[in-house]
C-alpha positions in Angstrom: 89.6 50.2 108.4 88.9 50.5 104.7 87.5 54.2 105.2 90.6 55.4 107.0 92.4 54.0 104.3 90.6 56.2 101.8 90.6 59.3 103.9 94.3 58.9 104.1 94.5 58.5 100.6 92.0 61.6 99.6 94.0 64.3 101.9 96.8 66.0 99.6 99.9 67.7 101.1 100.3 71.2 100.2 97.8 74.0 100.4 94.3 74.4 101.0 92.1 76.9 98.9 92.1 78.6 102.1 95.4 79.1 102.8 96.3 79.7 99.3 93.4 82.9 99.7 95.3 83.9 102.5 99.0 84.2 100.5 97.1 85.9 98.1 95.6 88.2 99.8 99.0 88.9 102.0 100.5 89.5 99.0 98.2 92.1 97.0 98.1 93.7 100.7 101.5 94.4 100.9 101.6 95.6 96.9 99.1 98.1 97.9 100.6 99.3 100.9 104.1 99.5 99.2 102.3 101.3 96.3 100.9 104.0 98.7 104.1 104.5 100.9 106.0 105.1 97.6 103.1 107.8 96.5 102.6 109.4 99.7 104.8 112.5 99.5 102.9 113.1 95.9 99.8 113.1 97.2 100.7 115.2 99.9 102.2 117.5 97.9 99.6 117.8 95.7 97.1 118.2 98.5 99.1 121.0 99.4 98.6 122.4 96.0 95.4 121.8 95.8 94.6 123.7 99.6 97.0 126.2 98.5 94.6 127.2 95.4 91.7 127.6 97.0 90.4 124.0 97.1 86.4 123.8 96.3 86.0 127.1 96.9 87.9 128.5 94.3 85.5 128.0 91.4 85.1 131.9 90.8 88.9 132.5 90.7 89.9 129.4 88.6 87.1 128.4 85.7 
């Protein structure tokens, strides 16, 4: 009876270092995608550029 006593007294209520990973890694996750949704028509628009200019093959034409 003692050692339930202790266990009882040893578990904390809140969040485990597992779950707190978790949140953290939820929330970076959605910072990145927001990030990337937010820069997509930039970087499509500069890949359009970029293919538009000759991409890697335009070394002769643009030094």
């Amino acid at each position: 009876m003692n050692l339930a006593m202790r266990r009882r007294k040893t578990l904390r209520a809140g969040m485990s270092g597992r779950q707190l990973l978790v949140a953290q890694a939820a929330l970076v996750g959605g910072v990145i995608t927001a990030l990337f949704v937010k820069e997509f028509p930039g970087i499509v628009r500069e890949l359009r550029i970029y293919r538009m200019t000759g991409g890697l093959r335009a070394h002769r034409r643009y030094p």
